[in-house]
C-alpha positions in Angstrom: 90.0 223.5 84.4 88.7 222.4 81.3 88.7 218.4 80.5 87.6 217.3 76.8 85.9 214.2 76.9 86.2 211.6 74.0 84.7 208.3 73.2 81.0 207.8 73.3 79.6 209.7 70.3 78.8 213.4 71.3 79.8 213.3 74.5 79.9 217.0 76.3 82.7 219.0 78.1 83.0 219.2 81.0 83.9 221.4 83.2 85.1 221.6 87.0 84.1 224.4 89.6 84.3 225.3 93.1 81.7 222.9 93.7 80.2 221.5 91.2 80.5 219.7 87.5 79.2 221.6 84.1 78.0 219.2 81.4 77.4 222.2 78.7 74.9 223.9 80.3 74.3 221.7 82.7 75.3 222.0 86.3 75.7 218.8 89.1 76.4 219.7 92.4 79.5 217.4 93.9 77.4 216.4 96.2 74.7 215.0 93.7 77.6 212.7 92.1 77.1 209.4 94.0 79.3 206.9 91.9 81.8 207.4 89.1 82.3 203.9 87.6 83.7 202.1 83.6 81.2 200.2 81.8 83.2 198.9 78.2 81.4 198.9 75.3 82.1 196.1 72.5 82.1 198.9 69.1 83.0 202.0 71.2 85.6 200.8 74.1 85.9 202.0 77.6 84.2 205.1 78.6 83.1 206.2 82.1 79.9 207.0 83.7 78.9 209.8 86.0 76.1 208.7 88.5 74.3 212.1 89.1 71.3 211.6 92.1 68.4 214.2 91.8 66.4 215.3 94.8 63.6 213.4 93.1 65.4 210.1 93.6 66.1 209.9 89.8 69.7 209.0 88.4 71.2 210.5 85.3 74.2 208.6 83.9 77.4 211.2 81.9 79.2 210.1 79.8 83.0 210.8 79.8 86.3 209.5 78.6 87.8 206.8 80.7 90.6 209.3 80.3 89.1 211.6 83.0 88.3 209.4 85.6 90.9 210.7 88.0 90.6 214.4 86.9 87.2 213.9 88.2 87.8 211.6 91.1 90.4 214.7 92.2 87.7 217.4 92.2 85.4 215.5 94.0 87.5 214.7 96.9 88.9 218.0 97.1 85.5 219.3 97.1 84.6 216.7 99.9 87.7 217.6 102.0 87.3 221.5 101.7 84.0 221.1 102.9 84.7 218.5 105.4 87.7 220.9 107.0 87.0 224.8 105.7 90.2 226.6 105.9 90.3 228.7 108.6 90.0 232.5 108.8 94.1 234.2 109.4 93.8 235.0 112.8 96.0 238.5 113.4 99.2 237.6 114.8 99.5 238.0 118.5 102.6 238.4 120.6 100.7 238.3 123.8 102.9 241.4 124.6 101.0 244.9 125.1 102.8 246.8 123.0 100.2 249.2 121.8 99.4 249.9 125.7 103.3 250.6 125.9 103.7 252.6 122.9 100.6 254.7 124.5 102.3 255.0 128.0 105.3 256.3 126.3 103.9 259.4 124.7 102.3 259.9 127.4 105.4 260.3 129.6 107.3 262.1 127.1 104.3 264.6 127.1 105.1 265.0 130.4 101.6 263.2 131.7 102.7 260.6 133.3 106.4 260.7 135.7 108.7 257.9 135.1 107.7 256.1 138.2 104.1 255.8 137.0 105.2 254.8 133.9 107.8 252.1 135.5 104.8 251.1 137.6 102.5 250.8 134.6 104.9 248.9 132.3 105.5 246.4 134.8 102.0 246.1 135.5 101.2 245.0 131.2 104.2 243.0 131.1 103.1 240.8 134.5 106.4 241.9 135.8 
């Protein structure tokens, strides 16, 4: 999704991903973002700031329209909670019931392999019977 951002003079678009923020060329890692606050300026009016933590321990402040703020809030959260809880991997669909087994036992016995009474015997040996 693609935000424009108005309000403090050239202010950049940004732009959300997977997992991170684009300013332009720019990229911040969600997890780099550590606050996302309003500061009001008296000529310009409300716009927002983006915290952005560096590994070095520096912060870098973006601005963007107050307009955003929960656009951006969103994508960070959902961020946080997909990596909190990954979804899980579909598991194939199990009946418990060996029917693959049975569907083997059958040819066999209409071959001619197996009699009926090892086959009974069989069946009722897969199904716990």
């Amino acid at each position: 999704m693609d935000y424009k951002i108005k309000g403090v003079g050239k202010v950049p678009t940004l732009r959300f991903l997977d997992d991170r923020l684009m300013v332009n060329d720019t990229v911040y890692m969600y997890d780099q973002i550590r606050d996302i606050n309003i500061s009001y300026h008296p000529f310009l009016g409300s716009f927002g700031v983006i915290k952005v933590l560096f590994t070095n321990g520096k912060y870098k402040d973006v601005p963007y329209s107050t307009f955003s703020r929960d656009s951006i809030r969103e994508a960070i959260q959902d961020f946080k909670r997909i990596k909190k809880n990954p979804p899980k991997k579909a598991q194939p669909v199990s009946s418990g019931l060996p029917v693959e087994e049975l569907k083997q036992l059958k040819a066999l016995l209409d071959e001619g392999i197996l009699t009926q009474e090892e086959f009974e015997a069989k069946k009722k040996q897969l199904l716990n019977l």
